[in-house]
gemmi code that builds the backbone of each chain (N, CA, C; Angstrom):
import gemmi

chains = {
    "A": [
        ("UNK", (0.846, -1.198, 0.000), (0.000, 0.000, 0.000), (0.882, 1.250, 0.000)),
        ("UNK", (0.605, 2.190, -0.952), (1.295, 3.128, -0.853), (0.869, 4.019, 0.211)),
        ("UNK", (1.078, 5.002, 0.814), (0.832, 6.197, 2.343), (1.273, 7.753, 1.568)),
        ("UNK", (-0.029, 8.633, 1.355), (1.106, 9.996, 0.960), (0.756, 10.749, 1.822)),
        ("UNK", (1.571, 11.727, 2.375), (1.058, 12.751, 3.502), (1.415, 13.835, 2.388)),
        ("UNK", (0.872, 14.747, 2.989), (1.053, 16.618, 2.279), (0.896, 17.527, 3.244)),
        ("UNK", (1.020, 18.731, 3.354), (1.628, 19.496, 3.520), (2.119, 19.833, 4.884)),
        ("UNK", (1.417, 20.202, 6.119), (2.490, 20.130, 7.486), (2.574, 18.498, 7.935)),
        ("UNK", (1.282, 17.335, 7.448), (1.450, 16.421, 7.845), (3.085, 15.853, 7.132)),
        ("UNK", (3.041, 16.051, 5.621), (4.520, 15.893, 5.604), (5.743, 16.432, 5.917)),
        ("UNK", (5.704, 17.159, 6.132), (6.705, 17.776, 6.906), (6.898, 17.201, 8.366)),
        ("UNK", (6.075, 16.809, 9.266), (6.274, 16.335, 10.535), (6.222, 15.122, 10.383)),
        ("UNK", (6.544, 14.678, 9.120), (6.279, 13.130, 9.094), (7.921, 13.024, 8.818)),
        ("UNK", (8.335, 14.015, 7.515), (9.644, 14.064, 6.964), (9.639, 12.870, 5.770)),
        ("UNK", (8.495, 12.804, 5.633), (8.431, 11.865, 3.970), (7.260, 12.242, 3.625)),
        ("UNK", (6.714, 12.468, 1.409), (5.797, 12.655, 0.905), (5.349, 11.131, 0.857)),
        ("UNK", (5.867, 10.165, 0.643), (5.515, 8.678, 0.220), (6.128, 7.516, 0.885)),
        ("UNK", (5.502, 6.854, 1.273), (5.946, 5.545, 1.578), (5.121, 4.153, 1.483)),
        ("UNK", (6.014, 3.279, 1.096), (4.892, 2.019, 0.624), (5.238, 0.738, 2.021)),
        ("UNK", (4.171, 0.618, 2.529), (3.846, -0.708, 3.333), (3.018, -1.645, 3.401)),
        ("UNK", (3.719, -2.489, 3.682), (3.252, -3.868, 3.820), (1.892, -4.144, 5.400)),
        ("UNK", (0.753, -3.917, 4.855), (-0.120, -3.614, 6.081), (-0.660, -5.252, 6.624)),
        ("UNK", (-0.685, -5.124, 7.857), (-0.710, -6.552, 8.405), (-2.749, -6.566, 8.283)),
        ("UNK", (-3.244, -8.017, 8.505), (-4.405, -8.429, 7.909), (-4.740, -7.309, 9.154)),
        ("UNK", (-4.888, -6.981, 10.217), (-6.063, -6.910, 11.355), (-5.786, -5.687, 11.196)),
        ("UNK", (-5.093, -5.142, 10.115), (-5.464, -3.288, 9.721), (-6.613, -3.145, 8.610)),
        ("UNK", (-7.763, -2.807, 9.169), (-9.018, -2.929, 8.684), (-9.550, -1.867, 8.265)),
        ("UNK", (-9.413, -0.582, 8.555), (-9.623, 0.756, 8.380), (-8.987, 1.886, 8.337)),
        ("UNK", (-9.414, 3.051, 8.285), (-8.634, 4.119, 8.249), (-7.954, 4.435, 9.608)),
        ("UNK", (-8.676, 4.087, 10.629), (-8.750, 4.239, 11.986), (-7.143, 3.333, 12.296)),
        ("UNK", (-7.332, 2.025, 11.791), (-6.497, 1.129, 12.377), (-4.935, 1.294, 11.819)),
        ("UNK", (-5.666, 1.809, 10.388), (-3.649, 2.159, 9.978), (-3.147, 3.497, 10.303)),
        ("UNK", (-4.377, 4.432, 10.918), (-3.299, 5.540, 12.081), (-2.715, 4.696, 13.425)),
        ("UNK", (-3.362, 4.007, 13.790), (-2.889, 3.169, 15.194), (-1.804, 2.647, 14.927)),
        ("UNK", (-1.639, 1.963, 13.928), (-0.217, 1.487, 13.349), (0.686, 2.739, 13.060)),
        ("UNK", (0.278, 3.366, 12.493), (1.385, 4.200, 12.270), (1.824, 5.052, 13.658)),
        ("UNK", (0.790, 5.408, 14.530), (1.513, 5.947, 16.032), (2.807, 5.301, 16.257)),
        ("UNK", (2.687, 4.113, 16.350), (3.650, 3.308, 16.827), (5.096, 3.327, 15.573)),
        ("UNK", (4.694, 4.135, 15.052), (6.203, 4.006, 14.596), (7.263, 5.086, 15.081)),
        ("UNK", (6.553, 6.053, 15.562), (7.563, 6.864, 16.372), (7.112, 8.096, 16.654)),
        ("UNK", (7.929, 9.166, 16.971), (7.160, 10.444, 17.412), (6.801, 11.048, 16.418)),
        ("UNK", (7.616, 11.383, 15.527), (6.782, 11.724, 14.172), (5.163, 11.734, 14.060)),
        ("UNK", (5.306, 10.528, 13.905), (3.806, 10.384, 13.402), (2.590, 10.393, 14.531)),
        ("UNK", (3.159, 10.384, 15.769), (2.097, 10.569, 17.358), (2.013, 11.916, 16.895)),
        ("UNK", (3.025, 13.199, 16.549), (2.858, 14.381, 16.251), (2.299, 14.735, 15.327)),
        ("UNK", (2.679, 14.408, 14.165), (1.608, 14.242, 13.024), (-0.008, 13.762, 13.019)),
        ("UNK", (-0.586, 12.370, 14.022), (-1.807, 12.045, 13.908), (-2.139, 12.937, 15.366)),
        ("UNK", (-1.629, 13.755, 15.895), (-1.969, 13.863, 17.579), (-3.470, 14.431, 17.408)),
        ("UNK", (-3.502, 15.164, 16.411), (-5.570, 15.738, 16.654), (-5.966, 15.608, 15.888)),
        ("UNK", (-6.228, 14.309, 15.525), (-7.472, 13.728, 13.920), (-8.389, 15.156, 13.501)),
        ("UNK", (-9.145, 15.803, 14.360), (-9.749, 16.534, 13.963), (-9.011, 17.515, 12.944)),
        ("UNK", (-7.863, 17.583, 12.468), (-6.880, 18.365, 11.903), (-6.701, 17.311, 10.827)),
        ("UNK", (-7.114, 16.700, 10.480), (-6.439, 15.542, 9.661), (-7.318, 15.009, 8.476)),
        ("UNK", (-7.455, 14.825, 7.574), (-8.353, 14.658, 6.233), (-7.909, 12.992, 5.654)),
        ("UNK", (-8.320, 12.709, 4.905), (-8.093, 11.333, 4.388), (-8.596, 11.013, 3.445)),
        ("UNK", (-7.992, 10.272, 2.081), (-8.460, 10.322, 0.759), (-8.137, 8.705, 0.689)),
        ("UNK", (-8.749, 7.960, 0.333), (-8.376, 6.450, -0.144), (-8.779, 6.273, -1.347)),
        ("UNK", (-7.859, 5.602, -2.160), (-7.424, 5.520, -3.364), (-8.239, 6.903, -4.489)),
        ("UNK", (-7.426, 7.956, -3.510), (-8.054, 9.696, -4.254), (-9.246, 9.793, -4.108)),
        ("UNK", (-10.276, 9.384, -3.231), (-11.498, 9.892, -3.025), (-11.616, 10.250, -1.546)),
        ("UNK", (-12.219, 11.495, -1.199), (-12.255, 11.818, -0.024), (-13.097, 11.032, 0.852)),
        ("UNK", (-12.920, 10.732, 2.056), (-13.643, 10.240, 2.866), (-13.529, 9.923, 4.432)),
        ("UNK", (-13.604, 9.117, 5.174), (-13.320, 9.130, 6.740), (-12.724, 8.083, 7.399)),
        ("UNK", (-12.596, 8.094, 8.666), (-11.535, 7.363, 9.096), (-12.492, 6.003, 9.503)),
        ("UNK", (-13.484, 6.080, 9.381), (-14.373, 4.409, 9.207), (-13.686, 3.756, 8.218)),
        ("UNK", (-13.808, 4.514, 6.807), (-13.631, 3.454, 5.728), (-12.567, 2.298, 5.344)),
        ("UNK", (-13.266, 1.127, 5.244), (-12.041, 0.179, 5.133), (-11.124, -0.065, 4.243)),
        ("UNK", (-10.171, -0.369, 4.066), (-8.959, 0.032, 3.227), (-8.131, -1.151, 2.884)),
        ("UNK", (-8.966, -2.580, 3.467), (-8.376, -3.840, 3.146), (-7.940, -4.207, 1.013)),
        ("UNK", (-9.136, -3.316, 0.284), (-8.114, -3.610, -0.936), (-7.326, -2.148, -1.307)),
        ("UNK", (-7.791, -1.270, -0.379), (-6.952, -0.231, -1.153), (-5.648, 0.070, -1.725)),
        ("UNK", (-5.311, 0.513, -2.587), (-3.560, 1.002, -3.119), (-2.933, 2.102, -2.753)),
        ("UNK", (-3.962, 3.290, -2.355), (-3.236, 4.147, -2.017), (-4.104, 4.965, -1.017)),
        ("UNK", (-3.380, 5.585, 0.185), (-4.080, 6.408, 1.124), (-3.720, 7.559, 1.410)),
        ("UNK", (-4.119, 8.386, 1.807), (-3.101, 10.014, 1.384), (-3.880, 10.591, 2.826)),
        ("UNK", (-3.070, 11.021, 3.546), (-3.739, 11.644, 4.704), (-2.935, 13.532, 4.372)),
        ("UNK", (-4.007, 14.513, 4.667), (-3.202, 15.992, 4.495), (-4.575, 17.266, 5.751)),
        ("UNK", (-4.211, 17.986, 5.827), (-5.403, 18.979, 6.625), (-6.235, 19.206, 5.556)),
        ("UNK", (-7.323, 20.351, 5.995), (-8.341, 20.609, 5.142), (-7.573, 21.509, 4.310)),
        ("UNK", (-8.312, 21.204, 2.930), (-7.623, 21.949, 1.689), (-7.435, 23.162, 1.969)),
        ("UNK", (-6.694, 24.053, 1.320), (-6.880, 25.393, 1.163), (-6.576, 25.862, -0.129)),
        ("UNK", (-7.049, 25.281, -1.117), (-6.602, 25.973, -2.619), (-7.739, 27.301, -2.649)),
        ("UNK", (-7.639, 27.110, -4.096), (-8.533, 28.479, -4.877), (-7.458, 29.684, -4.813)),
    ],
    "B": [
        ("UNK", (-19.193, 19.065, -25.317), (-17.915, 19.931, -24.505), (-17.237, 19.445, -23.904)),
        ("UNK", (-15.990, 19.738, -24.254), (-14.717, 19.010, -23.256), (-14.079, 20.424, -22.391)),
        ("UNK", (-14.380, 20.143, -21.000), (-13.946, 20.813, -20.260), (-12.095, 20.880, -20.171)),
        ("UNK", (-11.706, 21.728, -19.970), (-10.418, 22.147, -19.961), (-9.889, 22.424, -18.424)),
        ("UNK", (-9.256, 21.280, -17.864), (-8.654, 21.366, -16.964), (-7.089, 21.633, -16.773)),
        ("UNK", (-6.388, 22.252, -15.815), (-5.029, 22.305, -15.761), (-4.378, 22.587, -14.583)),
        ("UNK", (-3.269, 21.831, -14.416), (-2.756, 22.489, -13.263), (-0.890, 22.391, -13.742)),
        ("UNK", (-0.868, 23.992, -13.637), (0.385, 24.596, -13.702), (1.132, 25.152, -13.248)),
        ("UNK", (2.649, 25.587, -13.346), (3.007, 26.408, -12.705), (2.929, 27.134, -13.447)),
        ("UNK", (3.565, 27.614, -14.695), (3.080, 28.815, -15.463), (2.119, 30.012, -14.913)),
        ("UNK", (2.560, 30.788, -15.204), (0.875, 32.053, -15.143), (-0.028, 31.944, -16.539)),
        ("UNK", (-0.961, 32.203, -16.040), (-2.330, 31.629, -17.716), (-2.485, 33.321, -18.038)),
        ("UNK", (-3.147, 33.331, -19.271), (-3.766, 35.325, -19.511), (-5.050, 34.806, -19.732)),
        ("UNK", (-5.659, 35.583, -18.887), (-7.692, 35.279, -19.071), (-7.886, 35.581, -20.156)),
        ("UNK", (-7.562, 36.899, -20.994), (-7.965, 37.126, -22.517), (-7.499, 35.798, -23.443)),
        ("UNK", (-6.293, 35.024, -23.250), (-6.237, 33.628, -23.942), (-7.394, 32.813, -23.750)),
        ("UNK", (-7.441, 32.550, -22.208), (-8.269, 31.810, -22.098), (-9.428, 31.700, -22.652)),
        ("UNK", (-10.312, 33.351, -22.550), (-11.950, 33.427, -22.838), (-12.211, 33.631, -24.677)),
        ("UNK", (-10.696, 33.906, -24.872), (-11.300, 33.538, -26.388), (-10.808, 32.348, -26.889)),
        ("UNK", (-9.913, 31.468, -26.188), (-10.420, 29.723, -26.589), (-11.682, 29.233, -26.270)),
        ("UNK", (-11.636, 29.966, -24.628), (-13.152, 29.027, -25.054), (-14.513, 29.465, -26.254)),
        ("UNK", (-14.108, 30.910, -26.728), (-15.041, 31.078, -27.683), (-15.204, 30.838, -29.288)),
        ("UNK", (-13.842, 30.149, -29.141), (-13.377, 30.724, -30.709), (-13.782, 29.455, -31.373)),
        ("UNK", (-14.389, 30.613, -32.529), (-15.375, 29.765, -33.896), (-16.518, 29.279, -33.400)),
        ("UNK", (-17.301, 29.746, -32.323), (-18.593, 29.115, -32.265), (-19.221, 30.838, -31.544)),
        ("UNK", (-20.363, 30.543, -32.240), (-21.468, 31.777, -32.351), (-22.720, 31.405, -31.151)),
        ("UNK", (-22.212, 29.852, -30.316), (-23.686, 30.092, -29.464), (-24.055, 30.600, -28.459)),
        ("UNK", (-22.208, 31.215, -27.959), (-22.368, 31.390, -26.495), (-22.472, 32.798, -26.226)),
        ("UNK", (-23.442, 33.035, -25.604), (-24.016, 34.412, -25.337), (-23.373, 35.051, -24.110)),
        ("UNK", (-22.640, 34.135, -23.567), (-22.283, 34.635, -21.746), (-20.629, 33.687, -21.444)),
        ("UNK", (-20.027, 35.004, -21.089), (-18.591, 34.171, -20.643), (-18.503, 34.889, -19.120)),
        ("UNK", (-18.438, 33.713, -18.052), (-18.029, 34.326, -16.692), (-17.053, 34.072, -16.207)),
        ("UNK", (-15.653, 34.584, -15.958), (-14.471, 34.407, -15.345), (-14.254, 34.783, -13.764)),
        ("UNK", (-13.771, 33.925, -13.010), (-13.087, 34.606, -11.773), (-11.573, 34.322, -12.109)),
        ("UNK", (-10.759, 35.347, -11.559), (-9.403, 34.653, -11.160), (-8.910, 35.214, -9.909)),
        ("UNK", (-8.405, 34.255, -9.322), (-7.840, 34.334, -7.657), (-6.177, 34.913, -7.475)),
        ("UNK", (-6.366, 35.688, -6.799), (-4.940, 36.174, -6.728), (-4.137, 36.144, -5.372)),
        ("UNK", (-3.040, 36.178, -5.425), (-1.827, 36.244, -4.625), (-2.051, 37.242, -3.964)),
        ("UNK", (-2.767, 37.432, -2.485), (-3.345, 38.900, -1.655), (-1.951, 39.142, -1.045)),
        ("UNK", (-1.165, 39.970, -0.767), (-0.097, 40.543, -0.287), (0.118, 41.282, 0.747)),
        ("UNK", (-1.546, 40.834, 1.527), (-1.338, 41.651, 2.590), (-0.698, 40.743, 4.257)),
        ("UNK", (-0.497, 41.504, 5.156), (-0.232, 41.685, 6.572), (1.420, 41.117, 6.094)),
        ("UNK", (1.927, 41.604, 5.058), (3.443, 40.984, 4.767), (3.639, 40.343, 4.428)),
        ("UNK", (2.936, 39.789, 3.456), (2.632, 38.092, 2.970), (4.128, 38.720, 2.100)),
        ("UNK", (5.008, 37.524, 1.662), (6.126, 38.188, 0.501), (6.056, 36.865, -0.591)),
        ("UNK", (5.353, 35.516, 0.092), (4.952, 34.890, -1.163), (3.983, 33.155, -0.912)),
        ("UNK", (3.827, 33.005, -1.452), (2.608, 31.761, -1.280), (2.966, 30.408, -2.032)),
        ("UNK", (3.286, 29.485, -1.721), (3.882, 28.368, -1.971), (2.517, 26.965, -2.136)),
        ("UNK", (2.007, 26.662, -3.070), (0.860, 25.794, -3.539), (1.385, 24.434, -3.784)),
        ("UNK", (1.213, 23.274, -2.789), (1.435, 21.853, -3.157), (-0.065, 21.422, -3.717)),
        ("UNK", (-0.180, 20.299, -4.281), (-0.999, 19.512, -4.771), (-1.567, 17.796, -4.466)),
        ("UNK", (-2.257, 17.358, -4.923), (-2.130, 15.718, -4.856), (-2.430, 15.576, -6.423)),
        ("UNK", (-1.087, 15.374, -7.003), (-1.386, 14.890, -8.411), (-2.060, 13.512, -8.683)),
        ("UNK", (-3.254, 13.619, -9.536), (-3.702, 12.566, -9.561), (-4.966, 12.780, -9.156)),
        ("UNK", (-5.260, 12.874, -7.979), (-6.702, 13.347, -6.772), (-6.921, 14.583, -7.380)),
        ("UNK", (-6.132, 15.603, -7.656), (-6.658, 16.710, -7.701), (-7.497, 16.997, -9.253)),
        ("UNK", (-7.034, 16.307, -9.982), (-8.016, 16.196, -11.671), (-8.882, 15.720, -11.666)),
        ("UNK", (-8.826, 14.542, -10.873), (-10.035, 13.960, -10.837), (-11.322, 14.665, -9.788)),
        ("UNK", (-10.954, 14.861, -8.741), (-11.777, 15.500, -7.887), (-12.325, 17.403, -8.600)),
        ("UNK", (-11.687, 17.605, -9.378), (-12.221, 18.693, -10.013), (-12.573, 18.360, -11.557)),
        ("UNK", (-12.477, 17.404, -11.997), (-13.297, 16.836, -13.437), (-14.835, 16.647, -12.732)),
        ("UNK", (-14.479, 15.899, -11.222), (-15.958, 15.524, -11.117), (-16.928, 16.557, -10.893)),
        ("UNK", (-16.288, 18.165, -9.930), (-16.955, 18.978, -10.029), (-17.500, 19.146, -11.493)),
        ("UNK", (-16.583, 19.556, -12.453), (-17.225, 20.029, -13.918), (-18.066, 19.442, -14.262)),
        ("UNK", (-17.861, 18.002, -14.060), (-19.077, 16.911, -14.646), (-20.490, 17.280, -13.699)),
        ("UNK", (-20.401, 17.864, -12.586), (-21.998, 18.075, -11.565), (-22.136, 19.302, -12.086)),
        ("UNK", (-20.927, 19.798, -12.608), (-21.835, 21.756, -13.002), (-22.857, 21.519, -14.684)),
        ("UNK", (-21.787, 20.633, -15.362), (-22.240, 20.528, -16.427), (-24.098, 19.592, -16.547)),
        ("UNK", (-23.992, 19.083, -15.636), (-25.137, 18.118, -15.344), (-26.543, 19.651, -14.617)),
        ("UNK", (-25.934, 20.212, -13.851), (-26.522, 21.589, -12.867), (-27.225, 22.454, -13.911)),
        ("UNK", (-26.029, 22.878, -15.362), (-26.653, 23.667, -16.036), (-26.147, 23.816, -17.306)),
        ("UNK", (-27.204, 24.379, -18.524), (-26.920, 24.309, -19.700), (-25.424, 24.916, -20.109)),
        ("UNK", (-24.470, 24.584, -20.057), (-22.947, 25.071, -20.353), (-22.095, 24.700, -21.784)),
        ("UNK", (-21.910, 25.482, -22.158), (-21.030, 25.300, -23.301), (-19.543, 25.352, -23.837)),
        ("UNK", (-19.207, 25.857, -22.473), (-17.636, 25.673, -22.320), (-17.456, 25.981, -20.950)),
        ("UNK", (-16.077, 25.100, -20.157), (-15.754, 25.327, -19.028), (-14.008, 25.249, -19.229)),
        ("UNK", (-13.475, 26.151, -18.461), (-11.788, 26.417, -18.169), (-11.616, 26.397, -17.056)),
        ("UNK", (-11.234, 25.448, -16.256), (-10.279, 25.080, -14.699), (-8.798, 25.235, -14.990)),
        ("UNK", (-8.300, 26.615, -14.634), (-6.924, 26.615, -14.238), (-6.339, 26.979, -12.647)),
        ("UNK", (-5.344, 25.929, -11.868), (-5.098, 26.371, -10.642), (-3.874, 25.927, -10.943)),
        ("UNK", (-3.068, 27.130, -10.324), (-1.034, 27.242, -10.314), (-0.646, 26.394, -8.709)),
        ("UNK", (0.533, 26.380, -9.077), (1.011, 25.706, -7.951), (2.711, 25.975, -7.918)),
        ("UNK", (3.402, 25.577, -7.178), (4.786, 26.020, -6.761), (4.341, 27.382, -6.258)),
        ("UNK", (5.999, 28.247, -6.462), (5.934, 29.416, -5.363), (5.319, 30.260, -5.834)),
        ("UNK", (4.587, 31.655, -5.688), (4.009, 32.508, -6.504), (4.009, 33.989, -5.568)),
        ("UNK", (4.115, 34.856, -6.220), (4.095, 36.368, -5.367), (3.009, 37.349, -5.229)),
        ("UNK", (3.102, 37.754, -4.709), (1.986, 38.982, -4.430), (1.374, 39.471, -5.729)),
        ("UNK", (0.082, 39.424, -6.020), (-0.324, 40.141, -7.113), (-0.340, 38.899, -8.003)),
        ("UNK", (0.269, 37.324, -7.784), (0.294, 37.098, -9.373), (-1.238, 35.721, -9.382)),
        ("UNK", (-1.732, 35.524, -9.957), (-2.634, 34.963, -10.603), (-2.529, 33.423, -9.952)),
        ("UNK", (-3.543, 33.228, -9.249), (-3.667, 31.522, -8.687), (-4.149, 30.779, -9.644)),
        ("UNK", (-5.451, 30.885, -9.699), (-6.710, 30.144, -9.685), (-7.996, 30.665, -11.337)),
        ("UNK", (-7.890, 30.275, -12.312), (-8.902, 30.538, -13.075), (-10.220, 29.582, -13.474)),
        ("UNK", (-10.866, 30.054, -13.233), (-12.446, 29.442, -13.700), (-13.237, 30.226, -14.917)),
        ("UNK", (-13.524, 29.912, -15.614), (-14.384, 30.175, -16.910), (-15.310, 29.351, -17.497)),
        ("UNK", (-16.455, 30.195, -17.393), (-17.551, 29.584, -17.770), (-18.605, 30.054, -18.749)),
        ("UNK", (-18.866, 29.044, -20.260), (-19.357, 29.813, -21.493), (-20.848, 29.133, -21.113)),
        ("UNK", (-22.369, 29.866, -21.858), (-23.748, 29.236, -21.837), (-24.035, 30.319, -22.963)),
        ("UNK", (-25.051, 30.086, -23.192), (-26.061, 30.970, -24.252), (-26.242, 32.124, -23.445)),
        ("UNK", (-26.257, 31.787, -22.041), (-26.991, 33.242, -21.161), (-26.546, 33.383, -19.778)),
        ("UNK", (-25.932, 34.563, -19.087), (-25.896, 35.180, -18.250), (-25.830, 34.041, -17.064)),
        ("UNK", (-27.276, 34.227, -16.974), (-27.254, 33.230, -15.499), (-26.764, 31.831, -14.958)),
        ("UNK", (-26.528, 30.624, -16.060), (-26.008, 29.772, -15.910), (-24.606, 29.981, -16.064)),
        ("UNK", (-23.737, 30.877, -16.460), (-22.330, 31.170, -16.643), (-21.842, 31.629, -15.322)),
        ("UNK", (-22.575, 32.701, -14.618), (-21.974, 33.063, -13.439), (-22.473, 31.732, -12.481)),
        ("UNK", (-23.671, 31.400, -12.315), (-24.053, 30.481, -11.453), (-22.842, 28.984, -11.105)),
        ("UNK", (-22.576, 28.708, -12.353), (-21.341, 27.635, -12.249), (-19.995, 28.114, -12.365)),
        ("UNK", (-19.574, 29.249, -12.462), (-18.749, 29.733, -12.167), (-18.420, 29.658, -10.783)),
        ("UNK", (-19.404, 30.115, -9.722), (-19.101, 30.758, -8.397), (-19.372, 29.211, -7.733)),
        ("UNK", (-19.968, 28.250, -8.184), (-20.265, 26.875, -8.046), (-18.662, 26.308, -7.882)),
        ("UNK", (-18.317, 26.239, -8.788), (-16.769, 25.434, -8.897), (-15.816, 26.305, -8.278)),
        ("UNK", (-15.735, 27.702, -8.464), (-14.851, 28.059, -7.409), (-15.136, 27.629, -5.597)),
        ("UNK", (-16.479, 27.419, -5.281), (-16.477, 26.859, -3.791), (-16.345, 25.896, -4.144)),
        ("UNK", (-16.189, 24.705, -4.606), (-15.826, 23.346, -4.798), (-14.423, 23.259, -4.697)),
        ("UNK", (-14.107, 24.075, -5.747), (-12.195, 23.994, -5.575), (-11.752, 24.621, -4.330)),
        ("UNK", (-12.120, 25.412, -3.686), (-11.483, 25.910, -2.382), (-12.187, 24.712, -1.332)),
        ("UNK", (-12.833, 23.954, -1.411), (-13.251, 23.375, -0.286), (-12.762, 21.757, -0.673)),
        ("UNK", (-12.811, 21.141, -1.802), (-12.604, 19.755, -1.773), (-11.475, 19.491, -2.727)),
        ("UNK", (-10.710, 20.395, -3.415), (-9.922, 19.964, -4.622), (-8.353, 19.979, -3.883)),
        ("UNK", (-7.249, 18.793, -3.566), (-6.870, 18.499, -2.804), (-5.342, 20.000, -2.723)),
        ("UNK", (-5.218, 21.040, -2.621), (-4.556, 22.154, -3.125), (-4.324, 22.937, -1.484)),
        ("UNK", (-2.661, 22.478, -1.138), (-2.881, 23.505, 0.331), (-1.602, 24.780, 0.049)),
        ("UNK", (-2.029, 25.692, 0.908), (-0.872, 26.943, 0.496), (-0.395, 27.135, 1.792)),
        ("UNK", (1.000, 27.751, 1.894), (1.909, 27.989, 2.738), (2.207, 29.602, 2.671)),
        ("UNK", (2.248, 29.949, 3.629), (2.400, 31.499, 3.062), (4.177, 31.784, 3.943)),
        ("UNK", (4.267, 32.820, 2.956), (6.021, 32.886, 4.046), (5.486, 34.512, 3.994)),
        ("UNK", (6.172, 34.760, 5.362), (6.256, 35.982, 5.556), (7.815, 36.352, 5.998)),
        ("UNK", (8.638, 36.831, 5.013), (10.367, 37.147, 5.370), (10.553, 35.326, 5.392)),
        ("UNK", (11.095, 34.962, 6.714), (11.919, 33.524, 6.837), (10.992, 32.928, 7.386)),
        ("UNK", (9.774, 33.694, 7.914), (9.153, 32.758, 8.971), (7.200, 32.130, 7.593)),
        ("UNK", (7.519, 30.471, 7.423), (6.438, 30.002, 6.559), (5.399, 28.985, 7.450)),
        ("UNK", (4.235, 29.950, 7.136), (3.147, 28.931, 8.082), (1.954, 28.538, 7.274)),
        ("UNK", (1.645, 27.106, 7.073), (0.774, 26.387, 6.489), (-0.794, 27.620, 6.383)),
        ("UNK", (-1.908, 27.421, 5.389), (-2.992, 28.289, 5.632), (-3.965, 27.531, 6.150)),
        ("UNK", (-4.858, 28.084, 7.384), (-5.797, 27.301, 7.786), (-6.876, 27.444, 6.801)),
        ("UNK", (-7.879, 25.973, 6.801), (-9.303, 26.208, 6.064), (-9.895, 27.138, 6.474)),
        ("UNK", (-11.182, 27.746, 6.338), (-11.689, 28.721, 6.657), (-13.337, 28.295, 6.625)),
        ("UNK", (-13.599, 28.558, 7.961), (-14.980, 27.897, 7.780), (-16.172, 28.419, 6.976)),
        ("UNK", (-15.832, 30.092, 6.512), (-16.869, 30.424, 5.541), (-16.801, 30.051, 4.349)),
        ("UNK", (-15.509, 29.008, 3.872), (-15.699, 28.373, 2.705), (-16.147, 27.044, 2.551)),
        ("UNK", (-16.088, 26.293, 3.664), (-17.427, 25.591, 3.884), (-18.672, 25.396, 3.605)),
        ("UNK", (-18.877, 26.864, 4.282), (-20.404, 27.109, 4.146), (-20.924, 27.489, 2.815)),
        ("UNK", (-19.859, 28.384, 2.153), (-20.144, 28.560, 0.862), (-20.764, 27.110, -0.331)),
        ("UNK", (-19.624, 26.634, 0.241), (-19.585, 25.216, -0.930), (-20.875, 24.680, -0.146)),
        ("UNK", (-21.238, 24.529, 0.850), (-22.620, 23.533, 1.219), (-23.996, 24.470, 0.727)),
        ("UNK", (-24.275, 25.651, 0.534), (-25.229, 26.220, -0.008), (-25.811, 25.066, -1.951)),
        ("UNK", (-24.693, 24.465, -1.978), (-24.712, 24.002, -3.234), (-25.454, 22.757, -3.069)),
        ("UNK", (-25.361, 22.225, -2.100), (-26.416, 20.748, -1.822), (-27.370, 20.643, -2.379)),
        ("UNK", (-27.528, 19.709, -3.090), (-28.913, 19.223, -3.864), (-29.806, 18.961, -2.505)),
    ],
}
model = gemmi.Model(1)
for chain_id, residues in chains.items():
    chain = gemmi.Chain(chain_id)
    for i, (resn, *xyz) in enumerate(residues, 1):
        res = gemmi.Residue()
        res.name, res.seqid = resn, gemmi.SeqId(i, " ")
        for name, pos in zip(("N", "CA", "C"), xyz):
            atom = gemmi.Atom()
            atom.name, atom.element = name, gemmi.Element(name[0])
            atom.pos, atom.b_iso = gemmi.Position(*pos), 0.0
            res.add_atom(atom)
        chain.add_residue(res)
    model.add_chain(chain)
structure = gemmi.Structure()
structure.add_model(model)
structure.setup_entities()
């Protein structure tokens, strides 16, 4: 599965991309932030207030329910600010 | 109609733009443009635009495809810049051709709250050395939800 963060989330992550190997009992959006806490402070700093946090699976927006068992790609970033 | 999407760094010229979308056809009675600019105020010295390539065409094709479905349209132009950009210079263009007035501005001001609220596009503003991410803004929210079917 590929992982993309953008813009302060990447930066406090210190990577745009990374591809992992997600274990079966990561079932949702929910469960592969739990996994990712645990990889270090980075990312406890990066996920620390979901409410700050957006989520797109395989480029469609949506929430941290949705399950992600076939997904390819997940992109977590804050709320947009284009225009 | 094939809508015309883009995302560049380049700067675009609206007079290019509004006479591609017109040129050689006699039906369109109404051209409505916005373009978004680089505001320069409280010291802003420049504005830095990342993207999600990929998410971001698609998530703004699909807008065009609900405006075009919304209302009789005969040409549409989505341009939004990205990399660094300065005070004064040109973000964001929307253009929108119909036979008449009201459906041109109506999906005009339609897709610009769509693109500020769901099209995946965040800006950084630097002021001198010191660069801080831009927060959403909840009246663009509200804007884009007035649009709910």
């Amino acid at each position: 599965m590929t992982i993309l963060y953008f813009a302060w989330l990447r930066q406090k992550i210190g990577v745009g991309e990374e591809t992992m190997i997600v274990p079966d009992e990561v079932k949702t959006v929910a469960d592969l932030i739990q996994l990712l806490r645990r990889r270090g402070p980075h990312y406890r700093e990066a996920f620390a207030d979901l409410a700050r946090v957006r989520v797109a699976v395989d480029q469609e927006h949506t929430d941290f329910d949705t399950p992600i068992t076939t997904a390819a790609e997940v992109a977590f970033f804050p709320p947009v600010t284009g225009g | 109609m094939t809508p015309h999407i883009r995302i560049q760094c380049e700067a675009f010229d609206l007079n290019d733009e509004v006479e591609a979308l017109g040129h050689g056809r006699s039906d369109i009675g109404a051209v409505a443009s916005f373009v978004g600019q680089v505001r320069g105020d409280d010291g802003l010295t420049a504005l830095t635009i990342e993207h999600y390539p990929g998410m971001t065409e698609r998530e703004i094709a699909r807008h065009v495809d609900d405006a075009t479905r919304r209302w009789p349209l005969l040409g549409i132009t989505v341009i939004h810049r990205i990399g660094r950009l300065l005070p004064g210079a040109p973000i964001v263009l929307v253009a929108t051709a119909a036979a008449h007035r009201g459906p041109a501005f109506a999906a005009c001001e339609f897709l610009m709250d769509y693109l500020k609220t769901r099209a995946p596009f965040w800006k950084q503003e630097e002021r001198g050395d010191q660069h801080t991410w831009v927060e959403a803004r909840a009246s663009d929210g509200e804007a884009a939800r007035r649009w709910k079917p």
